[in-house]
Wavefront OBJ file of the C-alpha trace (Angstrom):
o trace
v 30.825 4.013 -16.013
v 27.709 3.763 -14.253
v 26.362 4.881 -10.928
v 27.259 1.673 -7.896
v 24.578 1.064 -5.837
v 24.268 -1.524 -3.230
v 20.571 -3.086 -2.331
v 20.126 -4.727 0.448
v 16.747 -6.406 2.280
v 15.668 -8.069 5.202
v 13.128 -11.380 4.474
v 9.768 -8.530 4.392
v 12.116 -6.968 1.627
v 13.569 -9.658 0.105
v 11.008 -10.100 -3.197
v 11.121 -6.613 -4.239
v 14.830 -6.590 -3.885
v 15.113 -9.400 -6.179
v 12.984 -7.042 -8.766
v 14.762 -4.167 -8.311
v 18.134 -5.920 -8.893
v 17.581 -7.312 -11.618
v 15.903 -4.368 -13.210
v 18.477 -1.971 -12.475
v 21.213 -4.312 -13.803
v 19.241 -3.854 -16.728
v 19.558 -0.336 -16.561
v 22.958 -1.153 -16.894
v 23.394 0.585 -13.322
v 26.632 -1.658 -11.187
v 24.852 -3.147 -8.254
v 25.836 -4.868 -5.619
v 23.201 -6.970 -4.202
v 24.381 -7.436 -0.198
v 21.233 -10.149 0.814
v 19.547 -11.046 2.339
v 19.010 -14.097 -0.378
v 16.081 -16.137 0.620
v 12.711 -15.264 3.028
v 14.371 -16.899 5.560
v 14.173 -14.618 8.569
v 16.995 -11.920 8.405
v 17.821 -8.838 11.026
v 17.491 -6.313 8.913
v 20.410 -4.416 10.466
v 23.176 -6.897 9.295
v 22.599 -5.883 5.773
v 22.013 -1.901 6.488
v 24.939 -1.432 7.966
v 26.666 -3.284 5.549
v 25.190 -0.719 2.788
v 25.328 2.179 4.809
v 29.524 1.820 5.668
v 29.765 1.194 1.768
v 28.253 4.374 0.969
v 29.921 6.660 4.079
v 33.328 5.535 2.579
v 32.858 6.112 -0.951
v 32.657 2.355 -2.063
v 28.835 2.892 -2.983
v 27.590 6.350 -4.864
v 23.985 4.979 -3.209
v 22.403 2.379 -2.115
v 18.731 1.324 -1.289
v 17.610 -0.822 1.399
v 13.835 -2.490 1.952
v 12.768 -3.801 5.448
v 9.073 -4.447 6.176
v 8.303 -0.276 6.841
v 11.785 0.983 5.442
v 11.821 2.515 9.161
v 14.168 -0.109 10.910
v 17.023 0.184 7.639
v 16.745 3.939 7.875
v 17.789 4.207 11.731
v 20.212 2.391 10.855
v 21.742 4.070 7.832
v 21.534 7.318 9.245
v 23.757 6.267 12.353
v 26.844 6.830 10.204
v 28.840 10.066 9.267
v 27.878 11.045 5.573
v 25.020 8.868 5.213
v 21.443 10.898 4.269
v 18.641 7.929 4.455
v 15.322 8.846 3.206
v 12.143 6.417 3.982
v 10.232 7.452 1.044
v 6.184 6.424 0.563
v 5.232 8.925 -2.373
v 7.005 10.630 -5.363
v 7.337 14.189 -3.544
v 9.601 12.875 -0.687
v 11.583 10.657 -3.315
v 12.244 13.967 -5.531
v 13.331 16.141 -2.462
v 14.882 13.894 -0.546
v 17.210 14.024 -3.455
v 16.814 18.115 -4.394
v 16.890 19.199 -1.125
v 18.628 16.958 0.804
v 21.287 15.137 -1.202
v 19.999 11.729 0.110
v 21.994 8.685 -0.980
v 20.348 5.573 0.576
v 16.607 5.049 -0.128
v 14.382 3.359 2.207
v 11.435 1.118 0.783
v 9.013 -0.718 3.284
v 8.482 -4.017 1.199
v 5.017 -4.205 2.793
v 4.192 -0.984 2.352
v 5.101 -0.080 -1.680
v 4.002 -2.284 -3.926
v 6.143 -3.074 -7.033
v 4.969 -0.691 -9.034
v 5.099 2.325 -6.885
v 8.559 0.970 -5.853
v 9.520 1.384 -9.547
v 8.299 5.250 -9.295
v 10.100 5.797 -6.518
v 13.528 4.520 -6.853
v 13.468 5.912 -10.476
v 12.658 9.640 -9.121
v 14.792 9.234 -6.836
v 17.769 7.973 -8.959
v 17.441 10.675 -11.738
v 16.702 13.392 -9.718
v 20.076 15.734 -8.566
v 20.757 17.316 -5.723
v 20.237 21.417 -6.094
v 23.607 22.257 -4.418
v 22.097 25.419 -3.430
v 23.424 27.547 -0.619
v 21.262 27.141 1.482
v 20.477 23.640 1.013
v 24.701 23.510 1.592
v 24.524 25.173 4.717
v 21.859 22.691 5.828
v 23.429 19.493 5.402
v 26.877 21.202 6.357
v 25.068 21.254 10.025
v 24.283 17.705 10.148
v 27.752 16.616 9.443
v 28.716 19.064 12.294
v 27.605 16.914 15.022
l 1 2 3 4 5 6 7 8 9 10 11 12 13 14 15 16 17 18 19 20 21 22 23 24 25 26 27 28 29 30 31 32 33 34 35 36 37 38 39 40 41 42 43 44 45 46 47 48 49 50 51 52 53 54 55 56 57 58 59 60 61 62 63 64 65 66 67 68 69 70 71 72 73 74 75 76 77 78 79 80 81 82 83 84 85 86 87 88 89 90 91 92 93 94 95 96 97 98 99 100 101 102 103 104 105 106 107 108 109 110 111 112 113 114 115 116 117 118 119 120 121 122 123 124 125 126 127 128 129 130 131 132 133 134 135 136 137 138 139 140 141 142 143 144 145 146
């Protein structure tokens, strides 16, 4: 069985969602593509909530959502209990936001990453696991303490 993942976009994400859904199907990776479906203009929170519930109750292993900066989706996500959003611009941050901090929603800005660098970055981010080590534990045990 393979990993669920919802994507989700606003309009400024909208084109690279459509790329990275169908290439992950590909993958052969179960996603669930939330919208938004067209450029139209879309609030961007209607769709990261959406994704971000999915994931704090289990229904989603991960998701990734794209706004214009990946900023807006990732306030969002990170309002709920569970839920470790990472806006990642660069390989490093992908990789640790993973290894260090168990992230499970990835945050693209569709103006900011182009396709290909979006490629790099959700696949880091997708193979890399989390360390699970103590300390790391400890850490995220104190954001979920709040």
């Amino acid at each position: 069985m393979s990993m669920r993942i919802a994507l989700g976009a606003d309009h400024a994400g909208f084109e690279l969602k459509k790329e990275l859904v169908e290439g992950l199907r590909d993958l052969k990776y179960t996603v669930d593509d939330l919208g938004t479906f067209s450029a139209d203009p879309f609030d961007y929170p209607d769709v990261a909530h959406k994704a971000a519930q999915g994931v704090a109750t289990g229904q989603f292993e991960r998701a990734i959502l794209i706004d214009g900066t990946g900023v807006g989706v990732a306030i969002v996500a990170n309002r709920y209990r569970g839920v470790r959003a990472a806006n990642c611009t660069d390989i490093f941050s992908a990789r640790f936001s993973r290894q260090h901090n168990d992230s499970n929603v990835l945050c693209l800005g569709g103006r900011v990453v182009g396709v290909g660098l979006a490629w790099e970055l959700v696949n880091v981010w997708l193979s890399t696991p989390f360390s699970g080590e103590e300390r790391l534990l400890r850490r995220l045990a104190k954001i979920d303490s709040q």
